[in-house]
PyMOL CGO cylinders between C-alpha atoms (Angstrom):
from pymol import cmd
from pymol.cgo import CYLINDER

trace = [
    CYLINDER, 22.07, -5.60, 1.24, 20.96, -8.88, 3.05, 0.3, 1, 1, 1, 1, 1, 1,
    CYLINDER, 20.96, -8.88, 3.05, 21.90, -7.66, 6.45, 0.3, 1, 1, 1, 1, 1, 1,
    CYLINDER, 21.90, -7.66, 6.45, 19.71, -4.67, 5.66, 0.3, 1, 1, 1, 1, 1, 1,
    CYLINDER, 19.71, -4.67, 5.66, 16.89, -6.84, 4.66, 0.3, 1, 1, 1, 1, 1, 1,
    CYLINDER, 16.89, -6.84, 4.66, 17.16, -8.69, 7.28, 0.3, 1, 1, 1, 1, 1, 1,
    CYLINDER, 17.16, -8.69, 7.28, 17.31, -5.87, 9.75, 0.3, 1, 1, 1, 1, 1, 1,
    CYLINDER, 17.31, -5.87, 9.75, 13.83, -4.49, 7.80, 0.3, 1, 1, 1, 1, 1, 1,
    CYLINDER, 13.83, -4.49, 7.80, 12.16, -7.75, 8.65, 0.3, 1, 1, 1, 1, 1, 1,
    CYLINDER, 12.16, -7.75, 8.65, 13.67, -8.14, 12.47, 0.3, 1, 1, 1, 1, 1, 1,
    CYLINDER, 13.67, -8.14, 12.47, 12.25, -4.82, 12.84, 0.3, 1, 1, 1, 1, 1, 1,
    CYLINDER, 12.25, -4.82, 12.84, 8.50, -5.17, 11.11, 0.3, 1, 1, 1, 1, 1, 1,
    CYLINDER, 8.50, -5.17, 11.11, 8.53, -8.75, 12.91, 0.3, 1, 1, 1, 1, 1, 1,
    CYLINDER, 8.53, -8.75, 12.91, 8.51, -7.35, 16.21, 0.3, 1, 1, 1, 1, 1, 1,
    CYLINDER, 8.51, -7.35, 16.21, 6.50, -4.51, 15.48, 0.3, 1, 1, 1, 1, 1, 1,
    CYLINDER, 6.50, -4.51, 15.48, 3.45, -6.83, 13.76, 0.3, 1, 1, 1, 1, 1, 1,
    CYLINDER, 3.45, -6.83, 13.76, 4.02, -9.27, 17.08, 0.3, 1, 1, 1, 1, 1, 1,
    CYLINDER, 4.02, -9.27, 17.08, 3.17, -6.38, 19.54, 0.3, 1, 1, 1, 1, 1, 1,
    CYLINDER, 3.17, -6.38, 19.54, 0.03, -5.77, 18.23, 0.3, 1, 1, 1, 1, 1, 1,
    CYLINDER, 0.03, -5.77, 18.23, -0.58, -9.31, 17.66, 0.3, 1, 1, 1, 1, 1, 1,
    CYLINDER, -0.58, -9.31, 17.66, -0.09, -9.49, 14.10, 0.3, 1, 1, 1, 1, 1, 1,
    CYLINDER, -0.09, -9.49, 14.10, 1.37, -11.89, 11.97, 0.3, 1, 1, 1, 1, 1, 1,
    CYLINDER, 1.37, -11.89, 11.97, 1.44, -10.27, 8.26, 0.3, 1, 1, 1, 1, 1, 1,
    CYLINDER, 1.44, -10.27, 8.26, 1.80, -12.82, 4.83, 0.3, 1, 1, 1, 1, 1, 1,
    CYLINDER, 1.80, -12.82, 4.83, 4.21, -11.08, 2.22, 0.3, 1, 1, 1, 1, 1, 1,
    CYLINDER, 4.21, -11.08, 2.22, 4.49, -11.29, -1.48, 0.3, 1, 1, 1, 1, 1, 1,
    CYLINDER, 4.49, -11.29, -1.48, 6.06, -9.52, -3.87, 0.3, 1, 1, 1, 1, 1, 1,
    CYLINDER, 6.06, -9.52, -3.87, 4.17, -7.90, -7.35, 0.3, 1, 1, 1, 1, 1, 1,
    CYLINDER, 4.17, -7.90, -7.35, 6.04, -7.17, -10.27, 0.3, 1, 1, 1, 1, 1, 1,
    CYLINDER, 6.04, -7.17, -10.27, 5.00, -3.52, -12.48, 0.3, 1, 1, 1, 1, 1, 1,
    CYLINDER, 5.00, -3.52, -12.48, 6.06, -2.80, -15.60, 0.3, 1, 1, 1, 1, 1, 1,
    CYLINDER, 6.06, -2.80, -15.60, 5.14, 0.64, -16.84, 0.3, 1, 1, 1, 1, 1, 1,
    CYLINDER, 5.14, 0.64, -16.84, 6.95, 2.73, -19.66, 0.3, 1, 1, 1, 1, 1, 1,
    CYLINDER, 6.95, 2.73, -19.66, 9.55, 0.67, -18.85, 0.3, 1, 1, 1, 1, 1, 1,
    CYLINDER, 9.55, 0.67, -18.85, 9.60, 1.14, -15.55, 0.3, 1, 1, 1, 1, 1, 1,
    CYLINDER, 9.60, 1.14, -15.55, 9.62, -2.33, -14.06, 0.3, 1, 1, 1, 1, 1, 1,
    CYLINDER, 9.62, -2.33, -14.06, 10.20, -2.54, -10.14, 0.3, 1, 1, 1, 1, 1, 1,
    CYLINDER, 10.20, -2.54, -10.14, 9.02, -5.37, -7.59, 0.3, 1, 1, 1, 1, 1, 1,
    CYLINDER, 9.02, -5.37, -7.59, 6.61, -4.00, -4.95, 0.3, 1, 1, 1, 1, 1, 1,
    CYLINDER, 6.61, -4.00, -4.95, 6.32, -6.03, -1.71, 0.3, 1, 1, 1, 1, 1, 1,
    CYLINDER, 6.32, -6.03, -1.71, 3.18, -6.15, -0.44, 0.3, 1, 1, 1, 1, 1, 1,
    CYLINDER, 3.18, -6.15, -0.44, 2.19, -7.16, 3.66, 0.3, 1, 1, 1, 1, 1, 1,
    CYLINDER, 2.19, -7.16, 3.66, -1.28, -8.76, 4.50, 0.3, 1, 1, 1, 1, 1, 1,
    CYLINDER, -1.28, -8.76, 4.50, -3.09, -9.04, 7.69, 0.3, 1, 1, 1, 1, 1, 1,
    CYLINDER, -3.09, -9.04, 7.69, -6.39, -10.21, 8.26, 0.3, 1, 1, 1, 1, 1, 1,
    CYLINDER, -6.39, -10.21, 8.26, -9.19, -11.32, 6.71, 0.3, 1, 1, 1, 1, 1, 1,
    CYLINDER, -9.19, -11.32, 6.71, -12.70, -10.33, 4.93, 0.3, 1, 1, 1, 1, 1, 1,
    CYLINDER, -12.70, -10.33, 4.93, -13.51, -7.33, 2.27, 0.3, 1, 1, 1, 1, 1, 1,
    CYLINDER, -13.51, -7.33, 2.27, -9.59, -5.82, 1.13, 0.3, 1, 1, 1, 1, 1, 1,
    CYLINDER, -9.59, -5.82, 1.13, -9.13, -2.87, 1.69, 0.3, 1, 1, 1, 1, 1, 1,
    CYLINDER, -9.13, -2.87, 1.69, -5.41, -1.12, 0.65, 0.3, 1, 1, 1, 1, 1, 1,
    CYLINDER, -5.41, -1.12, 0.65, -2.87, 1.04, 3.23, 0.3, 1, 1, 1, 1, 1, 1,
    CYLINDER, -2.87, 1.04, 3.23, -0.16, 3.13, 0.98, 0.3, 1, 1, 1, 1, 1, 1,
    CYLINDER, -0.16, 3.13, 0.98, 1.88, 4.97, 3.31, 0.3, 1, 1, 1, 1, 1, 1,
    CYLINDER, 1.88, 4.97, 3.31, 3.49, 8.27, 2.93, 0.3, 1, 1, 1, 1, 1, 1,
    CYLINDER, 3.49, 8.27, 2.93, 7.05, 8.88, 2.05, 0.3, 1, 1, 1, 1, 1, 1,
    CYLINDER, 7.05, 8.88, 2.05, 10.37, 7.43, 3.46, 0.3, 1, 1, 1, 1, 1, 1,
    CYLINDER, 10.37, 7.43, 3.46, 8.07, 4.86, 5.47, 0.3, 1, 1, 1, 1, 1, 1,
    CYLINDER, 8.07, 4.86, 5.47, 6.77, 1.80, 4.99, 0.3, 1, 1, 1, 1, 1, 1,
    CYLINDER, 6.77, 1.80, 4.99, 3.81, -0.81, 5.04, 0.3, 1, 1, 1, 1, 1, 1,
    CYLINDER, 3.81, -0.81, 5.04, 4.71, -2.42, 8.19, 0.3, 1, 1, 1, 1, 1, 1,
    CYLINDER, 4.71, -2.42, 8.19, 4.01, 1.71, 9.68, 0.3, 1, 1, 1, 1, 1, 1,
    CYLINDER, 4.01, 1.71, 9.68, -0.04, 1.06, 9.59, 0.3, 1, 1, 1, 1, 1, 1,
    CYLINDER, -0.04, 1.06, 9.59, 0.72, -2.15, 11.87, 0.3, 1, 1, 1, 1, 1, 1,
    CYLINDER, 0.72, -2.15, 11.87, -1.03, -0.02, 14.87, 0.3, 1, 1, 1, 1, 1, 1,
    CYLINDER, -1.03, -0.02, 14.87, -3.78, 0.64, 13.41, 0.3, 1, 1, 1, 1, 1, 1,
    CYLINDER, -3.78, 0.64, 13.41, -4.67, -2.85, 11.76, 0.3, 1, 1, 1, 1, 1, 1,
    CYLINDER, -4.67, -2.85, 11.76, -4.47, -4.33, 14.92, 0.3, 1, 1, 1, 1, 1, 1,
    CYLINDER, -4.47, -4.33, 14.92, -8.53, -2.06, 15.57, 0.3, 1, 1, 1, 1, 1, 1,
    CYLINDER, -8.53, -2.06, 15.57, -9.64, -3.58, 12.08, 0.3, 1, 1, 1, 1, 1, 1,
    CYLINDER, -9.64, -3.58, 12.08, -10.97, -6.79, 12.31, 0.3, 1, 1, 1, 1, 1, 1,
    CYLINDER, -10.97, -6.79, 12.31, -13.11, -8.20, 9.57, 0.3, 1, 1, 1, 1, 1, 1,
    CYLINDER, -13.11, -8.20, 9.57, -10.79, -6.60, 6.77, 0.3, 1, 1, 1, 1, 1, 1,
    CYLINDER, -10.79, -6.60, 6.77, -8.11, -7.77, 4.68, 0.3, 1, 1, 1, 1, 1, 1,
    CYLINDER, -8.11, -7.77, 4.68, -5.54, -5.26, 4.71, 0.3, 1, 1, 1, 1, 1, 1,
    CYLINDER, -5.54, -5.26, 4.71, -3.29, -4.78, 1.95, 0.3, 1, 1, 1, 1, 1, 1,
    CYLINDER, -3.29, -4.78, 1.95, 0.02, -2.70, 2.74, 0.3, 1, 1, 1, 1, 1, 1,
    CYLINDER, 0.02, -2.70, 2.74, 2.18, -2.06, -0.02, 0.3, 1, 1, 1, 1, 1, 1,
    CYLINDER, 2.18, -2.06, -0.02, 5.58, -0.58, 0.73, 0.3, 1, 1, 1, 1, 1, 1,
    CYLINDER, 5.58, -0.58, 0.73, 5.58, 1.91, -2.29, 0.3, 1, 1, 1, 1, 1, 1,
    CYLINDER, 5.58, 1.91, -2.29, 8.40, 2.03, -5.14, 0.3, 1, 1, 1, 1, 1, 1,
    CYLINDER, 8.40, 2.03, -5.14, 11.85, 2.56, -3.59, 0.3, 1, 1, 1, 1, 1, 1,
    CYLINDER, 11.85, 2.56, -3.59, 10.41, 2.36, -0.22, 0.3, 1, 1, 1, 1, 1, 1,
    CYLINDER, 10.41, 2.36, -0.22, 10.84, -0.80, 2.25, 0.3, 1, 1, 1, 1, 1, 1,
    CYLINDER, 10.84, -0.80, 2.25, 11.85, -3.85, 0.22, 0.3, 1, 1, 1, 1, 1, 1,
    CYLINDER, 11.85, -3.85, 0.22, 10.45, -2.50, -2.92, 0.3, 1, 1, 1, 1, 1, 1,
    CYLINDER, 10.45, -2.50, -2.92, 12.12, -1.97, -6.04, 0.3, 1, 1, 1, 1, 1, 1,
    CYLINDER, 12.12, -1.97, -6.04, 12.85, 1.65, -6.61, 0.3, 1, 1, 1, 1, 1, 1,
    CYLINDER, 12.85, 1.65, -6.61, 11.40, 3.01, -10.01, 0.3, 1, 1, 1, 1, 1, 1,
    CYLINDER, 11.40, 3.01, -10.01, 13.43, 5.76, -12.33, 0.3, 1, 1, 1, 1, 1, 1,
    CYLINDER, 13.43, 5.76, -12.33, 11.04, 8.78, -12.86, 0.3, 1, 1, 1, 1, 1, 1,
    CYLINDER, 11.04, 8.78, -12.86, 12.92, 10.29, -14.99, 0.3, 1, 1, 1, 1, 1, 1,
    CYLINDER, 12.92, 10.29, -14.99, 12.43, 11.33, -18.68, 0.3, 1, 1, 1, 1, 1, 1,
    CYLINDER, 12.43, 11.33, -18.68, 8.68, 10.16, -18.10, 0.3, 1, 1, 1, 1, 1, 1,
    CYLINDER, 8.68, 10.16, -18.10, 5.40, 11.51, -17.69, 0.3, 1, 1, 1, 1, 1, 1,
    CYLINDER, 5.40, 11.51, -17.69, 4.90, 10.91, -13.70, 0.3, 1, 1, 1, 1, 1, 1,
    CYLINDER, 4.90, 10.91, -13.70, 1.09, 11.55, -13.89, 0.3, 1, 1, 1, 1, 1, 1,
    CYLINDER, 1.09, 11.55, -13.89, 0.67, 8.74, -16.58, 0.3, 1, 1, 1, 1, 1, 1,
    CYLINDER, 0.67, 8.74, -16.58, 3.33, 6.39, -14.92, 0.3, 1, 1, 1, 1, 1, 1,
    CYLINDER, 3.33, 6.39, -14.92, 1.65, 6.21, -11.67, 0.3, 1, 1, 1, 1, 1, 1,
    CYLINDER, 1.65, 6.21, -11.67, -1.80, 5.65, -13.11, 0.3, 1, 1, 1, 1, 1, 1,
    CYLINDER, -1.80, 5.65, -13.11, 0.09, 2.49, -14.85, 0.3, 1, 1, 1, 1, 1, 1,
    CYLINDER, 0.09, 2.49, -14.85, 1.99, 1.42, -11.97, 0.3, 1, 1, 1, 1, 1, 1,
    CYLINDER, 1.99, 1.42, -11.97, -1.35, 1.64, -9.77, 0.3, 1, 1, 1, 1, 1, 1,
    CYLINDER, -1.35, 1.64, -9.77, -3.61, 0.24, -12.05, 0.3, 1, 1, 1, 1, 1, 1,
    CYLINDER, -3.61, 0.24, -12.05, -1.14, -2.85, -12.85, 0.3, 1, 1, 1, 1, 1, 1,
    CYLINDER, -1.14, -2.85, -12.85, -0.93, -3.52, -8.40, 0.3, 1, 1, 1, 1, 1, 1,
    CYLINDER, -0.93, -3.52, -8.40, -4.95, -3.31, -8.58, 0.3, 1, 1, 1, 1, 1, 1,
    CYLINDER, -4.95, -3.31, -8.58, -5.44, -5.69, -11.23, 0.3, 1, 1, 1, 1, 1, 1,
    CYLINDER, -5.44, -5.69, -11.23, -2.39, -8.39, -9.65, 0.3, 1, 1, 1, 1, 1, 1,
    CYLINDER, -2.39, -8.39, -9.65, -3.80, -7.89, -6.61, 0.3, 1, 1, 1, 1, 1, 1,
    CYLINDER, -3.80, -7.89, -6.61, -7.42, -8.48, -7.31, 0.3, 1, 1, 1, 1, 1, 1,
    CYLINDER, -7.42, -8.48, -7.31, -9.12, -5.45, -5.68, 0.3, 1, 1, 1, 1, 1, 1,
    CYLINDER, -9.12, -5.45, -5.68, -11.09, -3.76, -8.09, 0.3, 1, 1, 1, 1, 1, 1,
    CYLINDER, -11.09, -3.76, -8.09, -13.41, -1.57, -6.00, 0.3, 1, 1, 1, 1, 1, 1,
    CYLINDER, -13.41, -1.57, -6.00, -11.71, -2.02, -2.77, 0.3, 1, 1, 1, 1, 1, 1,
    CYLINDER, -11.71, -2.02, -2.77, -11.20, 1.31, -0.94, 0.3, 1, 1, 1, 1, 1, 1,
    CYLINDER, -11.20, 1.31, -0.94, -7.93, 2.84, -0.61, 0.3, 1, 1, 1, 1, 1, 1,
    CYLINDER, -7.93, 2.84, -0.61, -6.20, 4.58, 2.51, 0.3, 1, 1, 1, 1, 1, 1,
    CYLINDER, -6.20, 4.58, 2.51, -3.46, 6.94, 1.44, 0.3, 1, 1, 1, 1, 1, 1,
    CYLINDER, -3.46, 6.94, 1.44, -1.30, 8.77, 3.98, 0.3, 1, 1, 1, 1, 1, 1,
    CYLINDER, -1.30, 8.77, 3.98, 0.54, 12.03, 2.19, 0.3, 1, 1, 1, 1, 1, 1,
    CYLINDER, 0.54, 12.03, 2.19, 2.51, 10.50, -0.60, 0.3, 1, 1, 1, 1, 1, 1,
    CYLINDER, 2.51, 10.50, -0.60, 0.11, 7.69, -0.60, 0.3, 1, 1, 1, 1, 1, 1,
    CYLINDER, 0.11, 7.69, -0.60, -2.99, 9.04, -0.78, 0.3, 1, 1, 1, 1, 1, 1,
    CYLINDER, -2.99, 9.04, -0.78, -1.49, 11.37, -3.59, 0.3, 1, 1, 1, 1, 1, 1,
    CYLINDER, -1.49, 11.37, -3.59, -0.08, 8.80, -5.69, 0.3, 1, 1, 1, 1, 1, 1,
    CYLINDER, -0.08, 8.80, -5.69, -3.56, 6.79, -6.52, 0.3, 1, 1, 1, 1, 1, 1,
    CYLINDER, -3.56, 6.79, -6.52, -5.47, 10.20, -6.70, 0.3, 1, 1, 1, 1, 1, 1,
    CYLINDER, -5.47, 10.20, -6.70, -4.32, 10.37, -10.59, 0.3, 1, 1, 1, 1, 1, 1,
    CYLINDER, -4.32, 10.37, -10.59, -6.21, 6.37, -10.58, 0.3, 1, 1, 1, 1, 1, 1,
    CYLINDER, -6.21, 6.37, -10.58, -9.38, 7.81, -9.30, 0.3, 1, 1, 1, 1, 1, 1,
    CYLINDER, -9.38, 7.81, -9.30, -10.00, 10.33, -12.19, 0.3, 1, 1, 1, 1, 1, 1,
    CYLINDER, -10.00, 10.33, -12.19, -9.08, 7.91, -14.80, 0.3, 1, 1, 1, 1, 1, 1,
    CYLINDER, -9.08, 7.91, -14.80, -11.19, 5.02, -16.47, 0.3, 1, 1, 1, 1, 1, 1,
    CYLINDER, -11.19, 5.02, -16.47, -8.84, 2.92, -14.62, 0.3, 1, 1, 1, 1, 1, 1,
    CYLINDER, -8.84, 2.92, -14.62, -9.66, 3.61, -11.39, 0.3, 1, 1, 1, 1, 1, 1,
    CYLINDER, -9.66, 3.61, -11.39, -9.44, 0.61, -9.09, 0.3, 1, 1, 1, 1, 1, 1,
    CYLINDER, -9.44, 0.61, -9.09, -13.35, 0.43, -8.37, 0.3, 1, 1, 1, 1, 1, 1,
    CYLINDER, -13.35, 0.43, -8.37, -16.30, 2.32, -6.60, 0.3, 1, 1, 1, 1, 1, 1,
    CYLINDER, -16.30, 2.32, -6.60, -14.24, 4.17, -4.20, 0.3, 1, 1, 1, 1, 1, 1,
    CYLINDER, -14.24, 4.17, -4.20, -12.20, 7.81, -3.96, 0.3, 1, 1, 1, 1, 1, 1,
    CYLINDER, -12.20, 7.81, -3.96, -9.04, 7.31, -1.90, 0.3, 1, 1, 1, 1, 1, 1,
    CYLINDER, -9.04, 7.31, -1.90, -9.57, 8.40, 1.83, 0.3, 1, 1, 1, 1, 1, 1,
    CYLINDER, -9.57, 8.40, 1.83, -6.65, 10.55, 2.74, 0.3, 1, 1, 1, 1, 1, 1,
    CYLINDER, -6.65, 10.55, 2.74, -5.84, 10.63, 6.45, 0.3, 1, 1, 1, 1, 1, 1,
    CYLINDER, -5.84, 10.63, 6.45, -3.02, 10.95, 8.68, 0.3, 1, 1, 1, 1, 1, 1,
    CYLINDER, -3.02, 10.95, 8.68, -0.88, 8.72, 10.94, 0.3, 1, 1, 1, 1, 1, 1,
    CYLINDER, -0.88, 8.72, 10.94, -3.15, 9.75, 13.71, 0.3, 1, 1, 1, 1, 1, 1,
    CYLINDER, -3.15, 9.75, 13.71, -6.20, 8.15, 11.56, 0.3, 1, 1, 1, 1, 1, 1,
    CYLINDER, -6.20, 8.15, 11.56, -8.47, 6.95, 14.71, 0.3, 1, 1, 1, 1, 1, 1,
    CYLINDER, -8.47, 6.95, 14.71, -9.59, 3.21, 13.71, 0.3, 1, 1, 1, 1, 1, 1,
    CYLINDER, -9.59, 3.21, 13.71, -13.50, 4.11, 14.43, 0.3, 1, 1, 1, 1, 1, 1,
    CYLINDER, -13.50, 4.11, 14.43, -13.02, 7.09, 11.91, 0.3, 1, 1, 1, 1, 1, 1,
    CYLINDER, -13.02, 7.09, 11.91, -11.63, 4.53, 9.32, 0.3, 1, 1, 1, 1, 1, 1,
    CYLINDER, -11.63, 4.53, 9.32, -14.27, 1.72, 10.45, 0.3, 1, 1, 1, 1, 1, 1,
    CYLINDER, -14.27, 1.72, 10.45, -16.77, 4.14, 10.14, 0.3, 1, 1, 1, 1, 1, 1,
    CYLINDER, -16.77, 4.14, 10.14, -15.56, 5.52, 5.84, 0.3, 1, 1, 1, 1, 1, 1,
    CYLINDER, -15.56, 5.52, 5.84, -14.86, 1.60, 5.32, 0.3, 1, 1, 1, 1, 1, 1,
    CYLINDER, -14.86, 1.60, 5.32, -18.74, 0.48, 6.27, 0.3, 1, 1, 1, 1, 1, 1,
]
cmd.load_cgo(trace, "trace")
């Protein structure tokens, strides 16, 4: 499992580097229904947060091209359970709509980005839609769905 890991961050390393990117990384613990898993979460930049959930069998380090055209913002990329470096999470026997609001809700909260607007791709943007309906919803803003093809002034333009 370490050469793995260490493969995963040889990899995201160089990929961060070509766009001139150096990303911080810590790791946020979750604990819902008894579901506890370790999320890692990548950082880049600075200025108003705003948070990158990918879609599935990627990654955080995947939105590295498009950071790189989003100066002024604190991007938050979480690699999502059982994705990345993340902890996986067991699904089963549980009510998925309510466990993902409390998986969400608790990253919001540890993070510190109430109100900060979300960017979902596929399984990402799905996953927090459940948050945005519920009185824990992570602030003023819907999730913006978009693809991988998301042009940065399209994104600059739903994050002013």
């Amino acid at each position: 499992m370490a050469e793995l890991e260490a493969g995963i961050r040889r990899a995201e390393t160089a990929l961060f580097a070509q766009f001139g990117l150096t990303p911080s990384e810590r790791f946020v613990v979750v604990d819902a229904g008894g579901a506890r898993a370790r999320l890692r979460v990548l950082e880049v930049g600075s200025g108003s947060p705003v948070l990158f959930l990918h879609a599935a069998s990627w990654f955080a380090a995947h939105w590295a091209p498009l950071l790189a055209h989003l100066p002024g913002w604190r991007a938050i990329c979480v690699d999502m359970p059982g994705h990345g470096l993340s902890d996986g999470v067991d699904y089963r026997d549980q009510d998925l709509r309510k466990l993902q609001v409390e998986i969400f809700s608790q990253l919001f909260d540890q993070l510190a980005i109430s109100g900060a607007p979300v960017v979902g791709n596929s399984l990402g943007g799905i996953r927090v839609l459940p948050n945005a309906r519920t009185e824990t919803h992570p602030g003023g803003h819907h999730p913006q769905l978009t693809g991988p093809q998301a042009s940065a002034r399209a994104l600059q333009a739903f994050l002013s």
